[in-house]
DSSP file (Angstrom, degrees, kcal/mol; ACC not computed):
  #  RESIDUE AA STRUCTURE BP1 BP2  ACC     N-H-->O    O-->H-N    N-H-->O    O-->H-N    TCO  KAPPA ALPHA  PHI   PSI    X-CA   Y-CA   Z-CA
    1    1 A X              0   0    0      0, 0.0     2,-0.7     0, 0.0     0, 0.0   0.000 360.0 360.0 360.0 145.7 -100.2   -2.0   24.8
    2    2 A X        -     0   0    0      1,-0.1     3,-0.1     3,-0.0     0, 0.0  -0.807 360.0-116.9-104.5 104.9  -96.4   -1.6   23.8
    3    3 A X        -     0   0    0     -2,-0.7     2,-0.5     1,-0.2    -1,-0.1   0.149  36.6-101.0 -49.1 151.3  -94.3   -4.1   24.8
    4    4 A X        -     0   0    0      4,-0.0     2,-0.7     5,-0.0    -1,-0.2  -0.802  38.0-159.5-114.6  89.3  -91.5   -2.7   27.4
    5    5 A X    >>  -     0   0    0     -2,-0.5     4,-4.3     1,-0.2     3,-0.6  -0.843  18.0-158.0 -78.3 107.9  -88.1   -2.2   25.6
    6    6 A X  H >> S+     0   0    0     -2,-0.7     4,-1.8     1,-0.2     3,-0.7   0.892  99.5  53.4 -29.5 -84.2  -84.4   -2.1   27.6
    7    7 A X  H 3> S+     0   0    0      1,-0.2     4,-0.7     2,-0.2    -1,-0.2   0.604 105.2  48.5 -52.7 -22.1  -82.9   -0.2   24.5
    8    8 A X  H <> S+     0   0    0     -3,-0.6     4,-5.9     2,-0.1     5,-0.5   0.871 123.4  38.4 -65.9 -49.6  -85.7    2.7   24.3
    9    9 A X  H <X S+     0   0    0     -4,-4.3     4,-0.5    -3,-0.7    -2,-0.2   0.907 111.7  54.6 -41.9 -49.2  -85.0    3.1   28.1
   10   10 A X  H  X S+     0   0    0     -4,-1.8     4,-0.9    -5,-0.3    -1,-0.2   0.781 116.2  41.5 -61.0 -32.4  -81.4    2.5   27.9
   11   11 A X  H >X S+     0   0    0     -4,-0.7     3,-5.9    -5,-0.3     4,-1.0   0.996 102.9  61.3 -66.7 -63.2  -81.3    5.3   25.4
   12   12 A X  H 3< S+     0   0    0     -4,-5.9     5,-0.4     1,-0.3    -1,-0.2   0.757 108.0  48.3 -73.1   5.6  -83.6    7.6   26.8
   13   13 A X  H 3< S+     0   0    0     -4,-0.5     4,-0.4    -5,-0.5     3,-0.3   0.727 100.6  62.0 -55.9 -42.5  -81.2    7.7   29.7
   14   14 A X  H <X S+     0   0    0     -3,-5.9     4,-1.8    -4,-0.9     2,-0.4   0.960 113.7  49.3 -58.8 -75.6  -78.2    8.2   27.4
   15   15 A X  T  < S+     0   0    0     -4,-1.0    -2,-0.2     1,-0.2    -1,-0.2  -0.109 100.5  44.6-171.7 124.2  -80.3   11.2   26.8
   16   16 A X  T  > S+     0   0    0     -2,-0.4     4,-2.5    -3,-0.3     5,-0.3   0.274 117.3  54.2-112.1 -36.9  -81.5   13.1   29.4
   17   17 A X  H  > S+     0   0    0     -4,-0.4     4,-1.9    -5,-0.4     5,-0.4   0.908 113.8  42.0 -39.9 -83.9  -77.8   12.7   30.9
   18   18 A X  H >X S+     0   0    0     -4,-1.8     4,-4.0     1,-0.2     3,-0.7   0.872 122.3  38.7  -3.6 -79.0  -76.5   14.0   27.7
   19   19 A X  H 3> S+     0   0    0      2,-0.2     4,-1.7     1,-0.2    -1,-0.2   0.959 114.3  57.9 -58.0 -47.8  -79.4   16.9   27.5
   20   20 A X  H 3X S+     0   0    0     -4,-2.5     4,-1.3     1,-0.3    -1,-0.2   0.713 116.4  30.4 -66.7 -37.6  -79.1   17.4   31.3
   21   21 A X  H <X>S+     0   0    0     -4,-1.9     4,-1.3    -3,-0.7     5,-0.5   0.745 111.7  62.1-103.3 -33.4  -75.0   18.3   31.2
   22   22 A X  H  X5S+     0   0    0     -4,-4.0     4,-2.0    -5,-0.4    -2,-0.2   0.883 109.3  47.9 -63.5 -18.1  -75.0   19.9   27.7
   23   23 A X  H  X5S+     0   0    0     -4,-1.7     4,-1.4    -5,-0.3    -2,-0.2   0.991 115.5  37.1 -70.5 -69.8  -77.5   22.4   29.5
   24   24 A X  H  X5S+     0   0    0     -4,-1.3     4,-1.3     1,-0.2    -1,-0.2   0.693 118.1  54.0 -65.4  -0.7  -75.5   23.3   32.8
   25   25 A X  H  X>S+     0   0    0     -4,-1.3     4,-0.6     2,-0.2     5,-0.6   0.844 110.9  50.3 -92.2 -48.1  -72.0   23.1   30.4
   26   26 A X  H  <<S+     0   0    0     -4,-2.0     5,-0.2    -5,-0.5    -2,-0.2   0.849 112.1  45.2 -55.5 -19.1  -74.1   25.9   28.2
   27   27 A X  H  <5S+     0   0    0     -4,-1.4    -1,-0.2     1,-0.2    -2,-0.2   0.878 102.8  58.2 -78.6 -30.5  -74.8   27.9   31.2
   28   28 A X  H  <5S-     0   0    0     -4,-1.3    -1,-0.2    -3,-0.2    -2,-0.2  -0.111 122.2-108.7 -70.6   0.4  -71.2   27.7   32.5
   29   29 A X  T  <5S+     0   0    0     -4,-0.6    -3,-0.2    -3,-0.1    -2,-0.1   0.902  92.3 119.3  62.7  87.4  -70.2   29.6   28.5
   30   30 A X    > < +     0   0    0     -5,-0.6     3,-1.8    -8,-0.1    -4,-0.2  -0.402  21.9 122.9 -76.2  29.5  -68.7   25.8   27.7
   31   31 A X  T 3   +     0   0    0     -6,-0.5    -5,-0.1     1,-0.3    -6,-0.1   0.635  61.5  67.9 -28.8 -32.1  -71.1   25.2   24.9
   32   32 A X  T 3  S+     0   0    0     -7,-0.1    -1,-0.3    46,-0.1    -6,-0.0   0.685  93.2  77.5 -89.8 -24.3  -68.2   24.7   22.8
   33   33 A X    <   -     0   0    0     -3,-1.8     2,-0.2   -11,-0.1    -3,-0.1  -0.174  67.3-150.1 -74.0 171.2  -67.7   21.2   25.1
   34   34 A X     >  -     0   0    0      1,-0.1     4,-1.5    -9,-0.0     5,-0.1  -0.679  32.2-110.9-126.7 176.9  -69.8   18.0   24.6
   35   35 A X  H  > S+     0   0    0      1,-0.2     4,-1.0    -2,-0.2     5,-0.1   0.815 123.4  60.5 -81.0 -26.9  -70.3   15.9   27.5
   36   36 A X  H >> S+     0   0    0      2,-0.2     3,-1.7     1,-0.2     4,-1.1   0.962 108.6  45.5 -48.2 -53.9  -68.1   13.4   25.8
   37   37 A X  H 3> S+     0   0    0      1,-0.3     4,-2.8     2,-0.2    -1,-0.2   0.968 104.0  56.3 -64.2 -43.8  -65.4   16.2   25.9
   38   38 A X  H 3X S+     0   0    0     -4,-1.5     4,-1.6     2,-0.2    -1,-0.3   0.638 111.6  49.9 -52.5 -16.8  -66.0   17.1   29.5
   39   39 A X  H <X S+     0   0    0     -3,-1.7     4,-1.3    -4,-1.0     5,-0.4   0.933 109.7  48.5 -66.2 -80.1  -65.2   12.9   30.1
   40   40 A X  H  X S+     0   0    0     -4,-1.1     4,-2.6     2,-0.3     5,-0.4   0.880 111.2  50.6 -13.0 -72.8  -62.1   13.1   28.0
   41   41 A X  H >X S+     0   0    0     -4,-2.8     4,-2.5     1,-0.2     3,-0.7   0.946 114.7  51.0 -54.0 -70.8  -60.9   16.6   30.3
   42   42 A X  H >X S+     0   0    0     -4,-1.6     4,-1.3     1,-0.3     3,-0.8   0.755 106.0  46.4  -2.7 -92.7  -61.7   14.4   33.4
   43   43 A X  H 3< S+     0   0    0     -4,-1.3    -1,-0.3     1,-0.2    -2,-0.2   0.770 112.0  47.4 -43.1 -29.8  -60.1   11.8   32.9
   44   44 A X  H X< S+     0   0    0     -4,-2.6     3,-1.9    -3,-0.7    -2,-0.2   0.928 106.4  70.7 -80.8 -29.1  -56.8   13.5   31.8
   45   45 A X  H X< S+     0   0    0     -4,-2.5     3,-1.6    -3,-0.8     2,-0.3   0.959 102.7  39.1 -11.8 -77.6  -57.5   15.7   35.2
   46   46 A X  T 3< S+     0   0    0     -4,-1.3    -1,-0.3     1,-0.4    -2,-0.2  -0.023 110.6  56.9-101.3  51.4  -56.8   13.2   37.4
   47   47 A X  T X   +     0   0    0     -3,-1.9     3,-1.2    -2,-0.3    -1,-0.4  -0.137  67.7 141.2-130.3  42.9  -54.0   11.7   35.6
   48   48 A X  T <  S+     0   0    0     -3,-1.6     3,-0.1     1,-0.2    -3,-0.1  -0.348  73.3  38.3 -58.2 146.9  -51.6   15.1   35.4
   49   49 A X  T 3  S+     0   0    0      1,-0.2    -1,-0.2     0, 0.0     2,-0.1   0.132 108.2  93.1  94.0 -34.7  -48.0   13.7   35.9
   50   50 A X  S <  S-     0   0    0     -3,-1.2     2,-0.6    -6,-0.2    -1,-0.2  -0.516  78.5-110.2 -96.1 165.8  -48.8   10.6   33.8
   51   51 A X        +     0   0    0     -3,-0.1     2,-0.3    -2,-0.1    45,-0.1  -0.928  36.1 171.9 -58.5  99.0  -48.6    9.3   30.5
   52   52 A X        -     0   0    0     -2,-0.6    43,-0.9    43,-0.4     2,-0.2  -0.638   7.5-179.4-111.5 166.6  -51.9    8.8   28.9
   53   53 A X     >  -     0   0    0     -2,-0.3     4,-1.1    41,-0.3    41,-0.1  -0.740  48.7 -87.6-135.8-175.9  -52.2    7.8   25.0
   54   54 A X  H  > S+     0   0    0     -2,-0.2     4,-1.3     1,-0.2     5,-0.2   0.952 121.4  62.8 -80.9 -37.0  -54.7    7.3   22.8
   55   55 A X  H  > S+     0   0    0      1,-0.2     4,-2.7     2,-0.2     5,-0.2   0.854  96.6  52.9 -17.1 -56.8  -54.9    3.8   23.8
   56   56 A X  H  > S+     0   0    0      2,-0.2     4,-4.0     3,-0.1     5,-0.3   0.990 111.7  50.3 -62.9 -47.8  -55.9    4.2   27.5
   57   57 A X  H >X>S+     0   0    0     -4,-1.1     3,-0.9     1,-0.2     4,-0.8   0.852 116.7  43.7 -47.3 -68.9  -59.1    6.7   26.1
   58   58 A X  I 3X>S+     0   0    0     -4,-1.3     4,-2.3     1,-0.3     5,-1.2   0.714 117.2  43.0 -26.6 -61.3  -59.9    3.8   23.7
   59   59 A X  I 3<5S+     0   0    0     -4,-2.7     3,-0.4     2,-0.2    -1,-0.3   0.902 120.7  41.4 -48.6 -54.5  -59.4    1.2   26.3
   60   60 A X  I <<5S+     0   0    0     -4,-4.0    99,-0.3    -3,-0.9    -1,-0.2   0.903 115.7  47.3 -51.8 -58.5  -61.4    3.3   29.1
   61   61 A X  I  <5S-     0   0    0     -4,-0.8    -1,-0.3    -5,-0.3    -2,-0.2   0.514 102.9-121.0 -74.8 -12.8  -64.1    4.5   27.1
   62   62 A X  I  << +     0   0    0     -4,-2.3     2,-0.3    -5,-0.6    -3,-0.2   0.941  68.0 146.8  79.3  44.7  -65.1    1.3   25.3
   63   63 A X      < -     0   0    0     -5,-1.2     2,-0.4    -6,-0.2    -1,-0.2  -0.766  52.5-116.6-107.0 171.0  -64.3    3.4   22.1
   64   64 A X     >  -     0   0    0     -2,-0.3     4,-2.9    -3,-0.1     5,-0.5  -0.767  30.6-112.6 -91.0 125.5  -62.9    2.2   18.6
   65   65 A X  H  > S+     0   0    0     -2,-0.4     4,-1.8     2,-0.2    -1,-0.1   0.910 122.3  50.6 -19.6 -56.0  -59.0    3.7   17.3
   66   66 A X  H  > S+     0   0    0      1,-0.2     4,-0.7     2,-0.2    -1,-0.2   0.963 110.5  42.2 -79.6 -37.7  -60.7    5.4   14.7
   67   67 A X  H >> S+     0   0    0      2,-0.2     4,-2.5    -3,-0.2     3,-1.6   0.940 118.3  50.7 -65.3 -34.9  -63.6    7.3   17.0
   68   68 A X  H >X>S+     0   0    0     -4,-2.9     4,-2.7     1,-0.3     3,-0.6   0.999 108.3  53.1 -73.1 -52.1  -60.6    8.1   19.9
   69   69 A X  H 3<5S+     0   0    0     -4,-1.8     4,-0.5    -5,-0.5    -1,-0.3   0.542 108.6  43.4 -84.2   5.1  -58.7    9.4   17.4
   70   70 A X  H <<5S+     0   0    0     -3,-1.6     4,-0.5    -4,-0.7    -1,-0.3   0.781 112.1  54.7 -71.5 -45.3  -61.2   11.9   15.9
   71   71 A X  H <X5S+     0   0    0     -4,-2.5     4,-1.2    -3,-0.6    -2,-0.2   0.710 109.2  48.0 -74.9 -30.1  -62.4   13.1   19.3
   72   72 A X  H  X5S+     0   0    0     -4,-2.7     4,-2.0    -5,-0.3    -1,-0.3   0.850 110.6  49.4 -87.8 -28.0  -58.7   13.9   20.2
   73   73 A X  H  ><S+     0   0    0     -5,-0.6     4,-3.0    -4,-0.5    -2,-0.2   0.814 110.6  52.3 -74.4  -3.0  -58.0   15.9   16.9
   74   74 A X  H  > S+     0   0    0     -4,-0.5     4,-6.0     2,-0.2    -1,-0.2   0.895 113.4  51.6 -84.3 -40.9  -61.5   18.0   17.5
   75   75 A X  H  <>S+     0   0    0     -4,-1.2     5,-2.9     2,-0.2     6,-0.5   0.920 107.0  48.0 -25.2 -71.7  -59.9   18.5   20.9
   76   76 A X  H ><5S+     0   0    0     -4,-2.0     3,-4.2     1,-0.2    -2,-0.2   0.980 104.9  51.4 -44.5 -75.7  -57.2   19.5   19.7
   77   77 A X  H 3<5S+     0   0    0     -4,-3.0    -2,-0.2     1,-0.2    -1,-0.2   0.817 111.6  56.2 -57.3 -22.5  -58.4   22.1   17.1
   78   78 A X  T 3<5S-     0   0    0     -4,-6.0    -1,-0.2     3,-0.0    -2,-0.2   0.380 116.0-119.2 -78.8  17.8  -60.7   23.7   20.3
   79   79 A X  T < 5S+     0   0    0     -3,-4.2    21,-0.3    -5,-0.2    22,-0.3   0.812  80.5 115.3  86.1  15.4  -57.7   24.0   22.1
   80   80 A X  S   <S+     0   0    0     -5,-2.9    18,-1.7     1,-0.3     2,-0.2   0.663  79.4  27.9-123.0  -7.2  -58.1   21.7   25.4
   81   81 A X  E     -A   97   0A   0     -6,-0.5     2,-0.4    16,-0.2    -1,-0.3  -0.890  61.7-165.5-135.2 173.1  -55.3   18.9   24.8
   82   82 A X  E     -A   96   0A   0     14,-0.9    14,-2.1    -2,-0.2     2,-0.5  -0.778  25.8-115.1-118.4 129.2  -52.1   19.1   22.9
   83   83 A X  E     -A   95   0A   0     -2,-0.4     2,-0.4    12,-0.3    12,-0.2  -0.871  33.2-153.1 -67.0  86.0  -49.9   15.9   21.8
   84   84 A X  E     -A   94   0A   0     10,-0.9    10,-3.6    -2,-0.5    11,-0.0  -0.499  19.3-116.8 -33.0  93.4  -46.4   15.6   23.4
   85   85 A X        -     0   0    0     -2,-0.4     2,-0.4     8,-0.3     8,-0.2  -0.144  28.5-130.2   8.4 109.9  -43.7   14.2   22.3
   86   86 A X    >   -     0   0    0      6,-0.5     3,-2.7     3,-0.3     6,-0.3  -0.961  10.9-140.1 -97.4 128.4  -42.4   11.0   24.7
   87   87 A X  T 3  S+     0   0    0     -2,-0.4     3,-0.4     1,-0.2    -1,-0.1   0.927 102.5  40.2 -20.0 -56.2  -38.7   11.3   25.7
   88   88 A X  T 3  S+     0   0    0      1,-0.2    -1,-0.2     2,-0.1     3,-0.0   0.481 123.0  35.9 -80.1  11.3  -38.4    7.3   25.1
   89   89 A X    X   -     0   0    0     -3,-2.7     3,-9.9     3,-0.1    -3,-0.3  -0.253  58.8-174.9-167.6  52.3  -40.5    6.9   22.1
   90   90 A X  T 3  S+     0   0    0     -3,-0.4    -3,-0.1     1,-0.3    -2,-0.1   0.535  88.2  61.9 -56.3  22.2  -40.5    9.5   19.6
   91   91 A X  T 3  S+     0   0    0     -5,-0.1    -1,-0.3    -6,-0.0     2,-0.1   0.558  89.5  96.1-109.7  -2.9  -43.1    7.9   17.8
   92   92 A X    <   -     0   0    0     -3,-9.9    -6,-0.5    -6,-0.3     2,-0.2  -0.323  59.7-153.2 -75.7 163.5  -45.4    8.3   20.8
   93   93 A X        -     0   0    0     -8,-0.2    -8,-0.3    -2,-0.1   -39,-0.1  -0.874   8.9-158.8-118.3  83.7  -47.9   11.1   21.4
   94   94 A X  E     -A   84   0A   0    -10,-3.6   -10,-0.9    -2,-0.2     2,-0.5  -0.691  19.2-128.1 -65.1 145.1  -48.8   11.9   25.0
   95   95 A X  E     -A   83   0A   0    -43,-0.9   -43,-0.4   -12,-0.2     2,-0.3  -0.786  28.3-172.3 -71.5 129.2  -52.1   13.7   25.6
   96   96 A X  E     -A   82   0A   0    -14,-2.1   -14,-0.9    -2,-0.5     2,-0.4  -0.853  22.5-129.7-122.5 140.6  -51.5   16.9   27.6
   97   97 A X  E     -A   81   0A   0     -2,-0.3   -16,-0.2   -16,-0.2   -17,-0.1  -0.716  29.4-128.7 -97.0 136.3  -54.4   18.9   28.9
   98   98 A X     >  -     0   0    0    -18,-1.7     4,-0.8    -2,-0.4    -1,-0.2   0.226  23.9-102.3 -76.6-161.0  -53.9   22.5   28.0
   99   99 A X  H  > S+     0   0    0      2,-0.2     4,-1.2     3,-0.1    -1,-0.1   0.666 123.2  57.1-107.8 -11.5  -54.2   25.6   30.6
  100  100 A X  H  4 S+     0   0    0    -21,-0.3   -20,-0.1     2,-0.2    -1,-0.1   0.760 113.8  40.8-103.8 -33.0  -58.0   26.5   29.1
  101  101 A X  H >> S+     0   0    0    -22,-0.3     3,-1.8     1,-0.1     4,-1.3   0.976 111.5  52.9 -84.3 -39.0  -59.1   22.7   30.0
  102  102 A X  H 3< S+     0   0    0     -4,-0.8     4,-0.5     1,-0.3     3,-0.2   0.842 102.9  56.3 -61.7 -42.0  -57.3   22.6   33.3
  103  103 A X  T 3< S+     0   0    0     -4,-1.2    -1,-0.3     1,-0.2    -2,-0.1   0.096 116.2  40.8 -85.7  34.9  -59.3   26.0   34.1
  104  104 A X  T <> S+     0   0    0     -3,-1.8     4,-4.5     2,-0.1    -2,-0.2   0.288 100.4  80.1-130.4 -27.9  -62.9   23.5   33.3
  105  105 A X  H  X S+     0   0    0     -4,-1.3     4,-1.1     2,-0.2    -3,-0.1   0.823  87.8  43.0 -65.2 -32.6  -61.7   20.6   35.0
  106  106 A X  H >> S+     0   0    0     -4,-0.5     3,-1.9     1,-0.2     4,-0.8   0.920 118.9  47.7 -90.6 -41.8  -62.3   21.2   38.4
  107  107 A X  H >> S+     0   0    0      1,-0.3     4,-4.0     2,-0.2     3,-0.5   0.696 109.8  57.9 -15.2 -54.9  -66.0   22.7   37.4
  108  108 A X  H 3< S+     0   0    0     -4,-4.5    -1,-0.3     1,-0.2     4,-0.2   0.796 104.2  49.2 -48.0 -35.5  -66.1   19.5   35.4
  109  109 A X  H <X S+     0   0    0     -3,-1.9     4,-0.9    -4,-1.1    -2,-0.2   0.633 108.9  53.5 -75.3 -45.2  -65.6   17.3   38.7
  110  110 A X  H <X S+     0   0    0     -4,-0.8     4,-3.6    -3,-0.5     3,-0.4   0.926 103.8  53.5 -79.6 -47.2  -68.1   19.1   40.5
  111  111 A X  H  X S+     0   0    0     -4,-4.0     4,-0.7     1,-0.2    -2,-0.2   0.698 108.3  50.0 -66.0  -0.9  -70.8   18.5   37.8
  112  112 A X  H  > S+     0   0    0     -4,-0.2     4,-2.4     2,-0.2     3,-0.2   0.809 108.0  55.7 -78.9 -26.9  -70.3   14.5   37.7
  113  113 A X  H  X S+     0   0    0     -4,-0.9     4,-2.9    -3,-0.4     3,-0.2   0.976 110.0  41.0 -77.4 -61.9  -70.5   14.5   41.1
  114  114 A X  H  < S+     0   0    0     -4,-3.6    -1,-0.3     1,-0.2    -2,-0.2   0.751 116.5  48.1 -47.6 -32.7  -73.8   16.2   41.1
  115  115 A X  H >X S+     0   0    0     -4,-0.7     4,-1.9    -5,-0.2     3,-1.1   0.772 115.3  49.5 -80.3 -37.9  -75.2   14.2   38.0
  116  116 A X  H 3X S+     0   0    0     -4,-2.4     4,-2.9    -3,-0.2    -2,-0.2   0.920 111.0  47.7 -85.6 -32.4  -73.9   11.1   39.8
  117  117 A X  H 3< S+     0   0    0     -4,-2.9     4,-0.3     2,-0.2    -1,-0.2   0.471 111.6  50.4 -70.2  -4.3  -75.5   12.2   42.8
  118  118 A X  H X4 S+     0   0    0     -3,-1.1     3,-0.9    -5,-0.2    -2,-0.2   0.809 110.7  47.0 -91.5 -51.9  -78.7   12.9   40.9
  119  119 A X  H 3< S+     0   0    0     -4,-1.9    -2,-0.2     1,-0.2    -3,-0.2   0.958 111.8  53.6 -58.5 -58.9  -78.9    9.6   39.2
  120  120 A X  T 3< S+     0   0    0     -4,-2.9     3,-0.3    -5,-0.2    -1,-0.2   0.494  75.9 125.0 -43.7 -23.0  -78.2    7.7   42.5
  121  121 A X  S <  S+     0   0    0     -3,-0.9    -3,-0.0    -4,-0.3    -4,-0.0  -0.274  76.9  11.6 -76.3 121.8  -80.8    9.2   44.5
  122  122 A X  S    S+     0   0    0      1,-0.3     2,-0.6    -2,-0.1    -1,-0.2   0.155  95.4 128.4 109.8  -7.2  -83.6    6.6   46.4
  123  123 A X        -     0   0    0     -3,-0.3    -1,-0.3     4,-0.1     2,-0.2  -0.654  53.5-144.8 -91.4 131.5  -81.1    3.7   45.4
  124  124 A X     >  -     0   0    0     -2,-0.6     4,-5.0     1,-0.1     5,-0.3  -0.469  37.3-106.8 -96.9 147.4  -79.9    1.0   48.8
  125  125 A X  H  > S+     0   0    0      2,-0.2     4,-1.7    -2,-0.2    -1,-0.1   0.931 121.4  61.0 -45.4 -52.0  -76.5    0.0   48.4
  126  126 A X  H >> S+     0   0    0      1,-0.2     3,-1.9     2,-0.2     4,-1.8   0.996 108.8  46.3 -53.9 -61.9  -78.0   -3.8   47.4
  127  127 A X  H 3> S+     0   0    0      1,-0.4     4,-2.2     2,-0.3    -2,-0.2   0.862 111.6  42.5 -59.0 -41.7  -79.8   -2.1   44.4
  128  128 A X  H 3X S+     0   0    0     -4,-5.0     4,-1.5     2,-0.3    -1,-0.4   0.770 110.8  63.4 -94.7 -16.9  -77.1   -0.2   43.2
  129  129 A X  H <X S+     0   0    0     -3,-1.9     4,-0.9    -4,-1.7    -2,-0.3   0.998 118.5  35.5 -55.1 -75.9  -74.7   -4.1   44.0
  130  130 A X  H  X S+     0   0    0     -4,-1.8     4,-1.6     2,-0.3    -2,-0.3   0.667 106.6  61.8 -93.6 -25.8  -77.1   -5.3   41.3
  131  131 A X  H >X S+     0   0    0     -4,-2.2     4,-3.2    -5,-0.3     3,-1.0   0.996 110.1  48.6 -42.7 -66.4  -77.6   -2.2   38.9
  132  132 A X  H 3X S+     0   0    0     -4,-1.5     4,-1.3     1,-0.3    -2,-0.3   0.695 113.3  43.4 -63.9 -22.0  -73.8   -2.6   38.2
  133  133 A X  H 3X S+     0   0    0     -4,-0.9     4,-3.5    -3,-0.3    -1,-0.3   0.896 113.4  52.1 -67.2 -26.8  -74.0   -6.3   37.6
  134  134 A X  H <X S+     0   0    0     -4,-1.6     4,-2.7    -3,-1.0     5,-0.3   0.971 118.5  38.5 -69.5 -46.2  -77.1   -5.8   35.5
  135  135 A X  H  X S+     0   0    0     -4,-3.2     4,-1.5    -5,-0.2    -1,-0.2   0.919 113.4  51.9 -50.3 -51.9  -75.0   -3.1   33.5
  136  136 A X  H >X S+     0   0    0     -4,-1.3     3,-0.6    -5,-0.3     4,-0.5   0.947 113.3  49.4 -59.2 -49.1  -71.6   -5.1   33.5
  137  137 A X  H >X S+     0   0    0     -4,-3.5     3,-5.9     2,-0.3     4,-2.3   0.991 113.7  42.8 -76.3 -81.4  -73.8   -8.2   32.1
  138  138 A X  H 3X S+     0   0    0     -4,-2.7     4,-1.3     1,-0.3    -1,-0.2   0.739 114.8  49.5 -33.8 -29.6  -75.7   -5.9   29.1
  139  139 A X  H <X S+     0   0    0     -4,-1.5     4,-0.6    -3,-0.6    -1,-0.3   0.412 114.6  49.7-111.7 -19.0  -72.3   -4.2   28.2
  140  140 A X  H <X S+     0   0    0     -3,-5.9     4,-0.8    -4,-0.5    -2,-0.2   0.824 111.5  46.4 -84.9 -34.6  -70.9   -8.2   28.2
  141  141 A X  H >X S+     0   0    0     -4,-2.3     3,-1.8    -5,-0.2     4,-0.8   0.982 108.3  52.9 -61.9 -52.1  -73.6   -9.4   26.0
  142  142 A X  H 3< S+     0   0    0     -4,-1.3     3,-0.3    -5,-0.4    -1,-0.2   0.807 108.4  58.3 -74.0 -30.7  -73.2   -6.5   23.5
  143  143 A X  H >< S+     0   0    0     -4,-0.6     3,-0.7     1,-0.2    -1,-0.3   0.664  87.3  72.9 -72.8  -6.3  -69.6   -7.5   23.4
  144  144 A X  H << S+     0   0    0     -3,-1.8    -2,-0.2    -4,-0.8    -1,-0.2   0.786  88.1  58.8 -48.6 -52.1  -70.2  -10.8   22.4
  145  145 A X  T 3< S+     0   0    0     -4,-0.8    -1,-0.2    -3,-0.3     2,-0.2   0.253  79.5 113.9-106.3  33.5  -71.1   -9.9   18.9
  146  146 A X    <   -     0   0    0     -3,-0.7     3,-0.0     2,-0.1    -3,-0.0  -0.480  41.3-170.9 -56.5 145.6  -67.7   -8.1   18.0
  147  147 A X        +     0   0    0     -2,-0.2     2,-0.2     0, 0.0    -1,-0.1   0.604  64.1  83.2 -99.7 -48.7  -65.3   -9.5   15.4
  148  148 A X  S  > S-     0   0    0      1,-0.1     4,-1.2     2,-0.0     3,-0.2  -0.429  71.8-143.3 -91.5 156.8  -62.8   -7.3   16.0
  149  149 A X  T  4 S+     0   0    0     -2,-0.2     3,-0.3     1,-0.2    -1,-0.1   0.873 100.2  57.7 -52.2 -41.0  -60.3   -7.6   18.6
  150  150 A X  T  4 S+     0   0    0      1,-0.2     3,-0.3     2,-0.1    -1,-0.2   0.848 105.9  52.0 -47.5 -38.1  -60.2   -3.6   19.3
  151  151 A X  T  4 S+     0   0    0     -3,-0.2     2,-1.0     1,-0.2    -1,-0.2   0.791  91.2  81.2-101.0 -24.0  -63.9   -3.7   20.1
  152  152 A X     <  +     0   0    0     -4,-1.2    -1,-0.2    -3,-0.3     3,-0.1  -0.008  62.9 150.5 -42.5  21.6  -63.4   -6.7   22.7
  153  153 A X        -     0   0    0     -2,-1.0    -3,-0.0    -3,-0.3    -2,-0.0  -0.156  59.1 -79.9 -86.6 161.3  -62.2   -4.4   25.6
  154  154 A X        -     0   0    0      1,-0.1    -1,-0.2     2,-0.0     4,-0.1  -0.109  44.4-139.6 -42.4 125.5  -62.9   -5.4   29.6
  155  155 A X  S    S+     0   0    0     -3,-0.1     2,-0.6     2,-0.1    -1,-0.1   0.860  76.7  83.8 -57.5 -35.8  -66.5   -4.5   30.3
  156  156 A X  S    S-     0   0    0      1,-0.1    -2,-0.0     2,-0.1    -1,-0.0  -0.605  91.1-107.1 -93.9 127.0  -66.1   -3.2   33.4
  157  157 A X        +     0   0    0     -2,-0.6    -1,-0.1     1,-0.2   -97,-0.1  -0.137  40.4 168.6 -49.8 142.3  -65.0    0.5   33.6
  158  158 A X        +     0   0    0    -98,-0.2    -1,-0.2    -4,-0.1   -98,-0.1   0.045  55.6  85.5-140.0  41.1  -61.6    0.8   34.7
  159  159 A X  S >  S-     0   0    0      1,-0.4     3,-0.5   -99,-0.3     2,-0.2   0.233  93.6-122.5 -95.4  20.3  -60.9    4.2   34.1
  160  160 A X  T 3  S-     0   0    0      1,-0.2    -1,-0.4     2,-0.1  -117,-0.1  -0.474  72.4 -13.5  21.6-123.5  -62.3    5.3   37.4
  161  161 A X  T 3         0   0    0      1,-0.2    -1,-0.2    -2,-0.2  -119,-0.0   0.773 360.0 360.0 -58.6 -17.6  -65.2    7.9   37.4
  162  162 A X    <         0   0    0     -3,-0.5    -1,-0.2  -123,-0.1    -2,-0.1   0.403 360.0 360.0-111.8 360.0  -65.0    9.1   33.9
């Protein structure tokens, strides 16, 4: 018999999430999105009005400078953020969500909700108190064996849902 492995689980979790929204995004004609992208639109959703940078993705997403900054130029060339100018800081970039992600966003909002609501289902408030330590604790351990400072960010999501 074949011993029980976290990281086959953890993966195949990664994805059927993954498989589960590339599907309804493909049904919705957003094919052209990843779920990754759909995150990215999200987050920048509920921060209209604000100054977001590439920093905040990195920071939010647990991603590296070099991955954020690929995933915003792919963005870019499909057309669903733009880079701004900042008044105070011409060396700054803002990311601005375009008028073709703004018209996915709130569609986007309804499908986490649903995926979160799918994934949650049969789970007591205690269980899901201890899923999220169990999670915060794997996602500390795995930061442990970083070098770099970049890749050291807080474990615990603090970008809100996305």
């Amino acid at each position: 018999m074949q011993e029980k492995s976290i990281l086959d689980e953890i993966r195949i979790v990664d994805n059927l999430i993954k498989r589960s929204i590339d599907k309804r995004m493909k049904e919705n004609g957003l094919d052209v999105l990843t779920s990754g992208n759909g995150r990215i639109i999200g987050y920048l959703y509920d921060r209209r009005g604000e100054d977001v940078f590439q920093k905040d993705f990195e920071s939010c997403f647990g991603i590296t400078r070099s991955t954020a900054s690929k995933v915003i130029h792919l963005m870019v060339e499909k057309g669903y953020i733009k880079r701004e100018r900042v008044l105070s800081d011409a060396r700054l970039k803002k990311l601005v969500l375009t008028k073709q992600a703004e018209d996915v966003a709130q569609w986007i909002h309804q499908d986490h909700d649903m995926m979160e609501e799918t994934l949650l289902q049969g789970f007591s408030e205690e269980e899901l108190e201890h899923l999220y330590e169990y999670l915060y604790r794997i996602q500390s351990n795995l930061k442990k064996n970083f070098d770099d400072k970049e890749d050291k960010k807080d474990v615990k999501n603090t970008c809100g849902e996305y």
